[in-house]
N, C-alpha and C positions, 0 to 999 in steps of 0.2 A: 575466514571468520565463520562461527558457526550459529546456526541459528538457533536458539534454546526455542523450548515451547513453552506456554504456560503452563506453571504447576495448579492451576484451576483446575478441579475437574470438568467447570464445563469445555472445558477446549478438547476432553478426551478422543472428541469424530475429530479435531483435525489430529490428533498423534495419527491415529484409526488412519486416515486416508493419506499423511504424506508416509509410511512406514508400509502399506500396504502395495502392491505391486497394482499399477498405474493401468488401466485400460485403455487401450490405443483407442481413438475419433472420440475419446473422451475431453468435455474439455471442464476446466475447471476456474472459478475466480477465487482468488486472492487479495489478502488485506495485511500487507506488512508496517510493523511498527519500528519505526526509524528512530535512529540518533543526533542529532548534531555533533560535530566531529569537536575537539578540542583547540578550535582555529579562528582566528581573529576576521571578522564579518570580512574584512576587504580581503585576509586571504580565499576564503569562500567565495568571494564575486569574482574572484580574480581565474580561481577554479571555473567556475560557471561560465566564463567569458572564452576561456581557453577549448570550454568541449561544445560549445554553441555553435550554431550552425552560421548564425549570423553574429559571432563575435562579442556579443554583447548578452547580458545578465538576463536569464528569463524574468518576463513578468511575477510568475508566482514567488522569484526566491524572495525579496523582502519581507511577503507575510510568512516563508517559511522562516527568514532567520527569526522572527520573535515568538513564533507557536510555541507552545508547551506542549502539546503531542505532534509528531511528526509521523504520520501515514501514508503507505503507496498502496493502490488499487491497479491489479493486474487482472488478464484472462490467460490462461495459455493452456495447452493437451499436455504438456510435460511441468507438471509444478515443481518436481525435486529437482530437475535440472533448470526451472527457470528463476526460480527462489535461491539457488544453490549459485547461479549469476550472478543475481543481485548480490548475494553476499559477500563476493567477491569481488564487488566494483572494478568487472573488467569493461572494454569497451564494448562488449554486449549488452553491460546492464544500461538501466536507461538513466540517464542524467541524475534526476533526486534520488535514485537510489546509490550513485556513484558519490555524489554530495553527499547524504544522509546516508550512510549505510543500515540497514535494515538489523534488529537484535531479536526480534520476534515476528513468529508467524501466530495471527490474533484470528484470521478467518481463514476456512478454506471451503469452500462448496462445490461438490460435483453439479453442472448445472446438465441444463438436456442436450442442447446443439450452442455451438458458437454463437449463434443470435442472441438467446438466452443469457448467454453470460455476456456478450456483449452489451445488452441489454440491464443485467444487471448492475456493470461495472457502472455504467453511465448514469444509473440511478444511487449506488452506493456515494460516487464524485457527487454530484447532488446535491446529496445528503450531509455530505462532509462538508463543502464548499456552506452551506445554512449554519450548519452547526458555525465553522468557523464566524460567517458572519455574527452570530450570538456573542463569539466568545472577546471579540471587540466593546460590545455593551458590559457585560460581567462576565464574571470564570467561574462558574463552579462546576467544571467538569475537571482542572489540573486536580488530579491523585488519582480522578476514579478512573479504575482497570476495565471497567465495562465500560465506557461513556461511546462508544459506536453501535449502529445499531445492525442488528442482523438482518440479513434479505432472505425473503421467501418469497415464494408464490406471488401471495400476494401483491406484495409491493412492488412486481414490475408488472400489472394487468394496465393496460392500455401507453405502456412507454416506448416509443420508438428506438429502435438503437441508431 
């Protein structure tokens, strides 16, 4: 499967940094925008149950079978080989992306050290998991192509990873 980018131009630094040749103890997070497959909920659970560790359906697939965005948040020092997994839901990738296969890469940030993006990732989930909780009350985030928000600096000062 291959992964298009946005034709946005603000997405132009991530073209910029998965096209660009990778700096090794670099490490980077990631934000892919996933699909639901064309597969009836109980074949989905039934997939789920099958690569589970303990046999039975993650907690989170329910809310994912009904989301209208579907999103995974990674860190890794290798992005085009580790996005390049996901796409290909082998058994390296990680479960919701082997469920949901990933159609876009929506963020990518070189951060400073592995903490840093560890740090990020876990404030980005966060963020996501709020957002979700909102979109329970109402939706007016289904259409819009921006509705995640970006991490900087900022926003991981005092967050534990």
């Amino acid at each position: 499967m291959e992964i298009k980018l946005p034709s946005d131009p603000t997405y132009r630094e991530t073209a910029r940094l998965l096209t660009e040749s990778v700096e090794a103890e670099e490490t980077y997070l990631y934000l892919l925008e996933c699909e639901r497959p064309n597969e009836t909920v109980q074949t989905m659970i039934q997939r789920a149950e099958s690569h589970s560790y303990y046999n039975t359906a993650p907690s989170w697939m329910e809310i994912a079978l009904r989301a209208h965005h579907l999103v995974y948040v990674g860190q890794t020092e290798n992005p085009i080989g580790r996005i390049t997994t996901h796409a290909q839901g082998t058994d390296d990738a990680a479960l919701f992306t082997r469920l949901f296969p990933p159609h876009a890469v929506r963020q990518l940030k070189r951060c400073d050290s592995r903490d840093d993006a560890l740090r990020r990732e876990a404030l980005l989930r966060q963020r996501l998991n709020e957002a979700i909780e909102k979109l329970f009350a109402y939706s007016d985030l289904e259409g819009d192509e921006n509705w995640f928000t970006t991490i900087d600096d900022s926003d991981t000062a005092g967050v534990v990873g």
